[in-house]
Every structure is written in C-alpha cells, then in structure tokens.
Phi, psi and omega in degrees: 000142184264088180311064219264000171296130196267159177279145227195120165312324152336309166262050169233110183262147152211127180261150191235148169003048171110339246206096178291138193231144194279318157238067170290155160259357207148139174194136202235156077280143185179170178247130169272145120253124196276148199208139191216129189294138164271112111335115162243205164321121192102200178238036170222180193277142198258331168191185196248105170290135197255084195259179184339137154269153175206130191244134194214081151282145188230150203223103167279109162254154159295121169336309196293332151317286180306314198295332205275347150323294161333308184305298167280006168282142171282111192119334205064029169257081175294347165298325204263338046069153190212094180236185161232140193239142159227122190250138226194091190232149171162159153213128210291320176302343180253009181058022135300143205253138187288102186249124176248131187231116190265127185253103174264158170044111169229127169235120171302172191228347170208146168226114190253167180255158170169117151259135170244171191291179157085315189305150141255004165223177151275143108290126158258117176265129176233134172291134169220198198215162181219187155265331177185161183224131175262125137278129169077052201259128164236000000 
C-alpha cells in the first residue's frame, strides 16, 4: 500500500539537553562541506577535492522558552552550555515511520532579542554551531 503522507510540523518533537520543548517555532540543520574543483593540466577538472565539514543550526523558540534555558544555565548564561538536540518527527498512527536526527555537542553562538510594536509574542532565532549530526539514528 502506498503511503503519500508527509511529515507535518505538528509531529515534530525536540529535546534540548534532555527537556522537550514545547515551544518551539523552527529548526533548521544540516551539514556542510568544503569542496573545490583541482586543476592540472587542460581546462577542466581533474577531481573534486574535499575539505572541513561543518554544522550550523539554528532553533526558532518562544521567549518562555529561551527564558527557561536561561534559567537553567550555569551563569544564566545559554552561551555558556554544551547540549545535544533531538529531533524527531513522524506519527506512527498516520503510518508514518519514525525518523530521528542527533545533533551533537551544540553550542549556541548567539541569543539576540527584538519585540516590535503589533507584536504578540517574542520568537527567538538563535544560531548555533555543533560537532556532528546522526541522521536518521536509531
């Protein structure tokens, strides 16, 4: 039978350092690598040469969120923090197959702040930087 349901923000958990979090708004990740065509002889590439992978996520939260980090930061400093983010989306009841992706050793690199007039809430996007991503981890 043919399964044409998409994974839906709705079924999406994450945990920050042990702690699901509920209000969350966004979350983006993924891996980079650098890579540069070599040159020798002729005018075309002789192969693709491989450098540094690097990872940079970023976790859109509520303020009631962040302040609850904060909280629980040494320092009150979320800067200052080492976590693993887990993410998890799929619902076994819509026959969707469960998929999990371990973001390790994550450190944010920033927590900017900004309300405007009109707002009703804060959203915080904050950038980090990690060491390695398990895609698809069981």
């Amino acid at each position: 039978m043919f399964n044409s349901n998409e994974y839906e923000f709705s079924d999406l958990t994450v945990v920050i350092a042990g702690r699901d979090i509920t209000g969350i708004r966004s979350i983006k990740y993924g891996s980079k690598q650098e890579k540069e065509a070599l040159y020798a002889k002729g005018d075309k590439p002789h192969s693709i040469q491989r450098g540094n992978k690097s990872y940079e996520p970023s976790i859109g939260l509520l303020q009631s969120e962040l302040e609850a980090i904060i909280e629980s930061s040494p320092n009150k400093d979320p800067l200052d923090i080492v976590f693993n983010v887990i993410v998890c989306f799929g619902n076994p009841s819509k026959g969707d197959a469960i998929v999990t992706d371990v973001i390790k050793n994550v450190e944010f690199t920033e927590i900017p702040k900004s309300l405007k007039q009109g707002d009703k809430f804060m959203e915080i996007e904050l950038p980090a930087i990690a060491l390695d991503i398990d895609f698809h981890k069981v």
